[in-house]
C-alpha positions, 0 to 999 in steps of 0.5 A: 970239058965234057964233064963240065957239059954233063954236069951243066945239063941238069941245070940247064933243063931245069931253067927251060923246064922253069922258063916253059912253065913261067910262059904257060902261067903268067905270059899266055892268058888262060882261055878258061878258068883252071878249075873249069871242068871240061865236059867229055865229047861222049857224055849225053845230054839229058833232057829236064822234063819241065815240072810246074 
């Protein structure tokens, strides 16, 4: 029985792991789109000076 129970737990993880991923990818809507760069808290602005 026990040996059962240890050779069921990789499977068993591998489903959840493949059920979480499933969830993130197709039940949640992304707010963002994936290949949207997000900008660093600490990264300064910098001011365009107006050329005309």
């Amino acid at each position: 029985m026990i040996t059962v129970a240890f050779l069921l737990l990789p499977v068993l993880s591998a489903l959840l792991y493949g059920l979480d991923q499933v969830e993130d990818r197709w039940v949640t809507r992304p707010t963002a789109a994936r290949h949207a760069r997000r900008r660093s808290p600490l990264r300064r602005v910098r001011a365009r000076a107006d050329r005309r």
